[in-house]
N, C-alpha and C positions, 0 to 999 in steps of 0.2 A: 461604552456604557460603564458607570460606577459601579461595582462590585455590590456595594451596598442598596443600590434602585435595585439591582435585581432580585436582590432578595428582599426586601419589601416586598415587591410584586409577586416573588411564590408565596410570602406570608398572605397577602391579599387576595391572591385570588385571582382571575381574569375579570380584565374591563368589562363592560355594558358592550365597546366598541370591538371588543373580540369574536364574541357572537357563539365559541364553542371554550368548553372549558379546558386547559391542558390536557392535553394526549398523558395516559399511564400506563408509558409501556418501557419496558429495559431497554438499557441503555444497549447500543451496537458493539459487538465485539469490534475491537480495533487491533491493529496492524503495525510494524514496527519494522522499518525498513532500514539493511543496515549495508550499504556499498562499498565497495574493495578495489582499491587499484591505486597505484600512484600517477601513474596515468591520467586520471583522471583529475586528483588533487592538482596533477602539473598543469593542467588546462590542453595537453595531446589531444585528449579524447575526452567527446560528453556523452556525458552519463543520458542513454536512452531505456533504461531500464526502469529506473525510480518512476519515471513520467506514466510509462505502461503500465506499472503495477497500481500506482494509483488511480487509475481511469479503470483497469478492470476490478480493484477490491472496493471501489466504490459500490460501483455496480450491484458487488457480489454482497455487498452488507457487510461489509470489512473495511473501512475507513482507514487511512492510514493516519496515524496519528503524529509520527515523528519519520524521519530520512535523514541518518547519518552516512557521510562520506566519512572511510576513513582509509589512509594506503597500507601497504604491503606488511606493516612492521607486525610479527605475531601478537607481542604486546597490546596495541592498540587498536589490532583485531577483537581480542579477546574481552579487553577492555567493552567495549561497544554490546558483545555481544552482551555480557553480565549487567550492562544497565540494563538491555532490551527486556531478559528473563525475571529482572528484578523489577520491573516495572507492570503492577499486580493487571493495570489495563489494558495489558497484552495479553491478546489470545493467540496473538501467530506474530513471529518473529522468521521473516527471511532476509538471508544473506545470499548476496549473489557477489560475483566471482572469486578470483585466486583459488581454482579446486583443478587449475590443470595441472601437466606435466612436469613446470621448468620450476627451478628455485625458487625464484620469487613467487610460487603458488603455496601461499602457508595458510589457506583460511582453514582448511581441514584442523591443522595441528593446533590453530587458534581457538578454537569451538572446542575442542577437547581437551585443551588447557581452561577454558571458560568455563566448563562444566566441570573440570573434576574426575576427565574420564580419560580410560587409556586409549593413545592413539593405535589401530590395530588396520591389520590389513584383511579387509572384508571381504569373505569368501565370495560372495552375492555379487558385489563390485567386480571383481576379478574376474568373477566367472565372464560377465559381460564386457568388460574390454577384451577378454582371450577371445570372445563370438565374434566382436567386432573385427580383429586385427585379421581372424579366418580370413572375414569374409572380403578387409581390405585386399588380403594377400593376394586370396581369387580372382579378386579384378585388375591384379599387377598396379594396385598404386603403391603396396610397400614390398619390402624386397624379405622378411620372413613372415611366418604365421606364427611367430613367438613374437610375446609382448617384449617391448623392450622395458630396460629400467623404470625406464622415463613413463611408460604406458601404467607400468606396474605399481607405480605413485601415485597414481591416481587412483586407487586403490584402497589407501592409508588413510583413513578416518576415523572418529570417534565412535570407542565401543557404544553398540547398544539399540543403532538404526537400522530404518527401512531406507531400503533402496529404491528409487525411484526411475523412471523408463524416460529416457534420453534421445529421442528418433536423430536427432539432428545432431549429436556429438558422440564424443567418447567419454566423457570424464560425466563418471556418476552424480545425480541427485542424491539428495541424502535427505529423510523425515527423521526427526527424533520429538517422542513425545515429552512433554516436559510434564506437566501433570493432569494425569487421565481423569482426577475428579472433576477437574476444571475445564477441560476437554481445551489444553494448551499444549501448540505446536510450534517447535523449531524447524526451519528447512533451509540447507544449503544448495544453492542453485547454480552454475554454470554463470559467468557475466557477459560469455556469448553471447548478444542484442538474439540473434535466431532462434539460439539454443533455450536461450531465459525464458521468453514469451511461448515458445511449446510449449515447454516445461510447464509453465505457469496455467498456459490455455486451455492444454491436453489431460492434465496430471492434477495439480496444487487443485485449481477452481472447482470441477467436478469433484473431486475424493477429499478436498478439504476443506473449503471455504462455502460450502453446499449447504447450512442446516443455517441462515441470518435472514434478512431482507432486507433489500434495499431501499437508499432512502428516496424521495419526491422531491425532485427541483424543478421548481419553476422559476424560468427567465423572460425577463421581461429587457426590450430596448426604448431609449429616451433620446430622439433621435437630438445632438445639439444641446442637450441637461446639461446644466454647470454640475460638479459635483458635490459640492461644499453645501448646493438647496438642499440636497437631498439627505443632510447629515441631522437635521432634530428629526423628520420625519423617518427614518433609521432606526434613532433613539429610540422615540415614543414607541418604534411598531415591536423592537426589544424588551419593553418593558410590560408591554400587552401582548404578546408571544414568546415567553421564554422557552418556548419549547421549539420556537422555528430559528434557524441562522438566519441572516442575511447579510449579502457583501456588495459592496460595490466594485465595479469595474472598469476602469477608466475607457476609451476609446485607444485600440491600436491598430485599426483600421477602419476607417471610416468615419461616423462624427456619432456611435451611438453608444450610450453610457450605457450600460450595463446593470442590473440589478439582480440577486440571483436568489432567492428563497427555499430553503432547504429543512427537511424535518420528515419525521418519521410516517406519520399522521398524512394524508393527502388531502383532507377535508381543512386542517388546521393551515395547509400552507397556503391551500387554494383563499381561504379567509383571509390572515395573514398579505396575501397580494392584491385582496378589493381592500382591504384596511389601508394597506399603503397607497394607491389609489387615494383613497380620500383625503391624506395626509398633505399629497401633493401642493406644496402651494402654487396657484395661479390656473390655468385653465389647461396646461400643459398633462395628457395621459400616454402611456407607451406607447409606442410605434407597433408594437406587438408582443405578443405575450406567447411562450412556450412551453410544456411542460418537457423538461429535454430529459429526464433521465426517472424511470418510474417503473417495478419491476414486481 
């Protein structure tokens, strides 16, 4: 859509064909996701974390708004993370992995060069990898009950946070507030796929991402729709609903296009999807229609 249709149409007002006037409500906190490994730049390993987090901060009323890869080097850790905090539509900024044991685990010292803060060895942290190592010892998978260097490193993070509960690893979570007026948070998280998503499940979702709502999609399939029909009736439903998304989705499995309508508002999107409907040209309506995600 032209930048400029759309704004005509806030000037204007809603269509006759809209039926309900735009939704007036704040906009969603959003989400700023920022990935660590070289690894994963190399093509070794994919990234299953970005995907999880955006399925559950959807949900949660947290939208993610951007997902940067970036590897190991502290620089370009830190880098990443100073766009994330500089970027005033972030409410929450997590980083996940490089916060273990080996060398190449620098996001700690990266975050704390990003901030401005000294890296320090966190009593909190410590205290909990020493519980762990006990309790490893007691079951003879490690040979002391003293942390080694390597345990002790993990550790080492930027002054000034909360510690976070880790069931499934060693190496600490870390919350740091960025600013309490604006009620914006930083969190560095484990890029353990197991370790990530507790963390995230157990911890992040309930204690942080708790006070939004989420948004109403409805999906609809066209079983056999070209997708190029469906591209002015798109337009037009954009320009009489600025306040609802919609995407199209091609078929990758099966023969059925895809449409997907999204927005704050349940009543606007439900409209929004009899509007496109009507838009439809020829006698051709969806195969079926679902409201998949509504909280």
């Amino acid at each position: 859509m032209v930048p400029g249709d759309r704004e005509q149409c806030r000037r204007a007002g809603p269509t006759r064909a809209a039926g309900l006037a735009p939704s007036e409500v704040m906009p969603l906190p959003e989400t700023i996701l920022i990935i660590v490994g070289d690894e994963l730049l190399g093509g070794f390993t994919t990234d299953l974390n970005g995907a999880l987090a955006a399925r559950r901060l959807f949900e949660a009323g947290y939208p993610v708004r951007r997902i940067e890869m970036v590897g190991d080097a502290v620089d370009d850790i830190a880098a990443a993370v100073r766009r994330a905090i500089d970027d005033p539509s972030a409410a929450r900024v997590i980083v996940s992995g490089g916060i273990g044991p080996t060398p190449d685990d620098r996001t700690h010292q990266a975050v704390a060069k990003a901030l401005g803060r000294e890296l320090v060895e966190d009593p909190a942290a410590l205290s909990r990898i020493e519980s762990m190592v006990v309790r490893m010892y007691a079951a003879g998978w490690v040979a002391s009950a003293t942390p080694t260097p390597a345990n002790r490193r993990m550790a080492r993070m930027a002054a000034g946070g909360r510690i976070l509960d880790n069931r499934r690893g060693m190496a600490p979570p870390l919350a740091i507030e960025l600013e309490a007026a604006r009620d914006r948070w930083l969190f560095v998280l484990p890029g353990v796929p197991r370790e990530f998503e507790a963390v995230l499940d157990e911890v992040l979702i309930p204690g942080y991402f708790a006070s939004s709502r989420a948004l109403t999609v409805v999906e609809s399939r066209y079983p056999g729709a070209i997708e190029a029909d469906l591209a002015e009736p798109m337009r037009r439903l954009e320009m009489e609903f600025p306040d609802v998304a919609i995407g199209s989705y091609p078929p990758q499995r099966g023969r059925n296009l895809i449409i997907r309508l999204r927005g704050e508002d349940p009543e606007r999107v439900r409209a929004a999807e009899r509007r496109l409907g009507e838009l439809r040209p020829g006698p051709d309506r969806p195969f079926s229609s679902d409201e998949v995600q509504r909280r």
